[in-house]
One Martini backbone bead per residue (centre of mass of N, CA, C, O) as a GRO file, in nm:
protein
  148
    1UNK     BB    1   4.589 -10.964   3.584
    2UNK     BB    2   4.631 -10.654   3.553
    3UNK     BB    3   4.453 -10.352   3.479
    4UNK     BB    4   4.410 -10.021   3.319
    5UNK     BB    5   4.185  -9.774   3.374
    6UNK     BB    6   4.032  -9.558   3.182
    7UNK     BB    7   3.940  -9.220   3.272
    8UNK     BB    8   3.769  -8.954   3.254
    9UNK     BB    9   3.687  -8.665   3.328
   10UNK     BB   10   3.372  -8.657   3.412
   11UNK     BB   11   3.364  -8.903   3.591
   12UNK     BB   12   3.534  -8.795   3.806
   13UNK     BB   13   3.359  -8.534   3.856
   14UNK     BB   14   3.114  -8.721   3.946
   15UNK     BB   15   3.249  -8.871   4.176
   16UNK     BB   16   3.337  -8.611   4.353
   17UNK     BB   17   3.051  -8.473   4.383
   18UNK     BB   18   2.951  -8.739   4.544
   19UNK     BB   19   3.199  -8.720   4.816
   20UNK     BB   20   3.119  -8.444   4.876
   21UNK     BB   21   2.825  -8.462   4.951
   22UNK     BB   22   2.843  -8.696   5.148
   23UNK     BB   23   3.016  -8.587   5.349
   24UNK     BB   24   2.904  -8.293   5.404
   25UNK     BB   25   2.628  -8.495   5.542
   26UNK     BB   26   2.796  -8.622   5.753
   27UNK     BB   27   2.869  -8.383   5.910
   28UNK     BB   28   2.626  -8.236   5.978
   29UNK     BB   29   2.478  -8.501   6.111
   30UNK     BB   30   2.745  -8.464   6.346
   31UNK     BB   31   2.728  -8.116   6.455
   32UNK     BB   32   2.909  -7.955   6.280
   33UNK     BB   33   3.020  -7.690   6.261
   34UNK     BB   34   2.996  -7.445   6.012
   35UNK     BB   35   3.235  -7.287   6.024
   36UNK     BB   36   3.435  -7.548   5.926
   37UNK     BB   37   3.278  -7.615   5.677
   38UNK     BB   38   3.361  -7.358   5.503
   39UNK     BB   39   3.658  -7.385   5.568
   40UNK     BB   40   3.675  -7.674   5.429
   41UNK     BB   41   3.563  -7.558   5.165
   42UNK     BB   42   3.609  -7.545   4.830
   43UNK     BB   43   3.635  -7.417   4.515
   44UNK     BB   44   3.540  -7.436   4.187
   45UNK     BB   45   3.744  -7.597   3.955
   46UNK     BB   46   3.825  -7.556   3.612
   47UNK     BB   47   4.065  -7.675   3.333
   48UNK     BB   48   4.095  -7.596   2.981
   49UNK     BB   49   4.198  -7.690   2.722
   50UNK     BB   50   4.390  -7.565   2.387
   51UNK     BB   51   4.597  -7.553   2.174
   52UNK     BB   52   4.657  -7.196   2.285
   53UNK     BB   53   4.506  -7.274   2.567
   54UNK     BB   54   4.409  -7.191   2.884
   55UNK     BB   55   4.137  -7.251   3.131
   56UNK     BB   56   4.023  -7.103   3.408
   57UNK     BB   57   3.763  -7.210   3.664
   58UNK     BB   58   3.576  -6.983   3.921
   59UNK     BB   59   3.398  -7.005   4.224
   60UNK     BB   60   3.308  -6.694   4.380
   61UNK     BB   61   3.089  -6.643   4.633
   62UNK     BB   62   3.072  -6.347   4.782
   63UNK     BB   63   3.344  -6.171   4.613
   64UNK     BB   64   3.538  -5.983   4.584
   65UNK     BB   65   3.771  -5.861   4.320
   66UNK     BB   66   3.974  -5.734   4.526
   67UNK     BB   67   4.005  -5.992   4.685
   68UNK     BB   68   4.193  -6.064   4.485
   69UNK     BB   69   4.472  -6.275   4.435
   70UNK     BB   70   4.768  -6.321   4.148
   71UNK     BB   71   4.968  -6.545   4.044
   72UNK     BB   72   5.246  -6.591   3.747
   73UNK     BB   73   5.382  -6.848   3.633
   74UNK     BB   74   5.488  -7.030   3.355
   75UNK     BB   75   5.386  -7.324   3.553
   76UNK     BB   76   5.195  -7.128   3.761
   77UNK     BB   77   4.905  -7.068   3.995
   78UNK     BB   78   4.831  -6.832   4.217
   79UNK     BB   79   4.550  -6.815   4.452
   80UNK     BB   80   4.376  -6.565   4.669
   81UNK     BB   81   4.124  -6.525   4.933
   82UNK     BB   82   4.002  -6.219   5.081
   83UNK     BB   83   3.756  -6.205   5.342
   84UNK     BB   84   3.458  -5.959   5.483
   85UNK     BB   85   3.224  -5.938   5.755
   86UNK     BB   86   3.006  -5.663   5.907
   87UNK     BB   87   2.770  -5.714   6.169
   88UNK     BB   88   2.510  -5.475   6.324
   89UNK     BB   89   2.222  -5.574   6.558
   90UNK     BB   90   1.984  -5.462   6.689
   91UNK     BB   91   1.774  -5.366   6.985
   92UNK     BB   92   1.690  -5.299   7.272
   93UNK     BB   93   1.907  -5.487   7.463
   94UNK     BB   94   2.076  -5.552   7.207
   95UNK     BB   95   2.410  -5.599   7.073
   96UNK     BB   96   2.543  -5.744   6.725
   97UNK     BB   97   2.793  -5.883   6.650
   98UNK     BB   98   2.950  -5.968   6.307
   99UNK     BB   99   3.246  -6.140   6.238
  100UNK     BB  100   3.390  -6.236   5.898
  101UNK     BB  101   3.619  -6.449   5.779
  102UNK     BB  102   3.841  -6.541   5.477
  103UNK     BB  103   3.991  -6.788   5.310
  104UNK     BB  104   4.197  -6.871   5.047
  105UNK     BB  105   4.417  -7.099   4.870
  106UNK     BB  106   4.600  -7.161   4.553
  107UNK     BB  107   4.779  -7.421   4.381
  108UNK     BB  108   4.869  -7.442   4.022
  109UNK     BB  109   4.981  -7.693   3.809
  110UNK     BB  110   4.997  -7.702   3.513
  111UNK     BB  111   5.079  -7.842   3.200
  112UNK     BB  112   5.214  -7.587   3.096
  113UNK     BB  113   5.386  -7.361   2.932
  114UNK     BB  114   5.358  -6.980   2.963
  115UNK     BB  115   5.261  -6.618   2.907
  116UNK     BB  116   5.267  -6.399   3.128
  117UNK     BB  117   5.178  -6.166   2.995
  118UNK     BB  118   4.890  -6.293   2.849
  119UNK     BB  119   4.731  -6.286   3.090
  120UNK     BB  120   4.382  -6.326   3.171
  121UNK     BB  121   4.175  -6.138   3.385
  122UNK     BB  122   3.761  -6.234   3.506
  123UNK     BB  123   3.505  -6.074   3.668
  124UNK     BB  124   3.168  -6.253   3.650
  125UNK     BB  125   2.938  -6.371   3.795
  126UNK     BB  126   3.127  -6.522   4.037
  127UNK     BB  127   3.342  -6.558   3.821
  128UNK     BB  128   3.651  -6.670   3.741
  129UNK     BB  129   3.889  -6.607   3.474
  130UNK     BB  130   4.178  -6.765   3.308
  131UNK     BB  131   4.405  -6.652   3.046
  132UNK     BB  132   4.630  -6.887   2.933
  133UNK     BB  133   4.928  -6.890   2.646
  134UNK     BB  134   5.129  -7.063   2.551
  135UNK     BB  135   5.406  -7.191   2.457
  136UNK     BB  136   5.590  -7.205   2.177
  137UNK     BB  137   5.775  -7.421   2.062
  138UNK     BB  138   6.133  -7.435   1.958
  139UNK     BB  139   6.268  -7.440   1.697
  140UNK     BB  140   6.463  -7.607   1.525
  141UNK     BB  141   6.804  -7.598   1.442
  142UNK     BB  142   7.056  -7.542   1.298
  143UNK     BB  143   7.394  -7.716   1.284
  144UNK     BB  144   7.691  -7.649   1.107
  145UNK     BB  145   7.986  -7.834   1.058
  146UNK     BB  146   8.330  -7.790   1.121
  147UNK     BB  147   8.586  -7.874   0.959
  148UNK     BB  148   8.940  -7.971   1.001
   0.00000   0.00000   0.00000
């Protein structure tokens, strides 16, 4: 008879972050391209609930909050993140150009749905913050029935 393994969040946050580190050392090991691994590799997320909030927390090192972009409906929140630099380095005989482009875009389903309007995000220390209010389920109301 097969049997139903109830897994916590912490074990899997930590089963992934060790598949993770394996697979990044195993790419690195077989001399993939830097670029490639940078593009496949996506930022830190993670969403904890409280009664009345969401709260979403991600890590974009080396990110303007300029370069953020936020949308967000009751049900959904899709973040996109686009950056770029350019770098000259001069030489005796030689001059070196390097334009670096990313972006990131992730799209987010909810657990609840929430008050569109009441969304609070902050960036501060590489960390994007974004509160989330929950909608208050609506009370049931009485119905009277008429008789004829």
């Amino acid at each position: 008879m097969t049997e139903l393994t109830l897994w916590k969040k912490g074990e899997l946050d930590k089963l992934r972050n060790d598949l993770d580190s394996r697979f990044s050392r195993f790419r690195r090991g077989f001399g993939v391209p830097r670029a490639f691994l940078e593009r496949s590799e996506m930022f830190a997320t993670s969403l904890s609930e409280t009664e009345d909030n969401l709260v979403l927390k991600t890590e974009l090192p080396g990110v303007q909050a300029e370069n953020i972009q936020l949308s967000v409906t009751d049900d959904r929140l899709n973040m996109a993140v686009k950056s770029s630099e350019d770098s000259v380095e001069q030489g005796a005989n030689l001059q070196t150009i390097v334009k670096r482009r990313r972006s990131f875009s992730k799209s987010i389903v909810l657990p609840c749905r929430i008050v569109v309007e009441e969304v609070k995000a902050t960036y501060q220390d590489n960390i994007l913050k974004i509160e989330l209010h929950k909608c208050r389920p609506q009370k049931a109301r009485g119905i009277t029935i008429e008789v004829k």
